[in-house]
Every structure is written in structure tokens, then in C-alpha cells.
C-alpha positions, 0 to 999 in steps of 0.5 A, a space after each residue: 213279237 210275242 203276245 202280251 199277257 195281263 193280269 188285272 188286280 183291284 187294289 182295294 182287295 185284301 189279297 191285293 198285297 199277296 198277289 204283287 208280292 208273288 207277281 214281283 218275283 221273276 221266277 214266280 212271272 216267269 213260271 206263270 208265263 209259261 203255264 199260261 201256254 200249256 199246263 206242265 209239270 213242276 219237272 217239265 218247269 223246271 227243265 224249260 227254265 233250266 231252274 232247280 225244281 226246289 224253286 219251281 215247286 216254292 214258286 207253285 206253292 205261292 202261285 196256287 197260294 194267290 190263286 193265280 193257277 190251279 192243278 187239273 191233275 196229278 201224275 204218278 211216278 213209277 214209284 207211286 208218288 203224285 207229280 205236280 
């Protein structure tokens, strides 16, 4: 059985609101869960959840929004171009 993970949120927080509506997307859940293993890629995201990386990379945005992940580091491309 896998380990179960909790988030806990004071509801009299004004970012209260902002932090259920992110935490309600499946998506949003799903790539939290899974950075709560290991620190990945929005490509290497996407690949695992087999999900287009255009929503991986909105569902980032608004986890790094609320808070609830940060970036350690960037990668670059062979182009020269950072990579979440």
C-alpha cells in the first residue's frame, strides 16, 4: 500500500482559498505527488503521467503560485534555454 502523504491548511489563512482550488485539480494532485518522491522535470512530468507538457508546465505555475513546491535548479538545453 503506498504511504499516504497530507498537506495540512489553516482555514482562517487568506491563501486558504488558493491553496483548495489548486489541491482540487487532479492534475495539480497528481504532479504534487509525484515531486513529493523526487525532484523532476516538467518533461520527465510529463512523460510519467503521460500528460501534455502545456499542462504540466500551467499545473507548476499555479503549485509554485500557492507555494506548495519550489525549483532547486534549472537545466539548460542544448539550445541554451532553461528547463524546469
Amino acid at each position: 500500500m503506498p504511504e499516504e502523504k497530507f498537506i495540512l491548511l489553516n482555514l482562517e489563512e487568506p491563501k486558504s482559498k488558493e491553496l483548495s482550488q489548486v489541491i482540487s485539480s487532479n492534475t495539480a494532485r497528481k504532479i504534487l505527488n509525484l515531486l513529493s518522491e523526487k525532484a523532476l522535470s516538467e518533461t520527465d512530468i510529463a512523460k510519467k503521467l503521460n500528460i501534455p507538457l502545456p499542462t504540466v508546465h500551467y499545473n507548476i505555475k499555479q503549485l509554485l503560485k500557492a507555494n506548495l513546491i519550489e525549483i532547486e535548479d534549472f537545466l539548460w538545453s542544448e539550445k541554451g534555454k532553461k528547463i524546469q
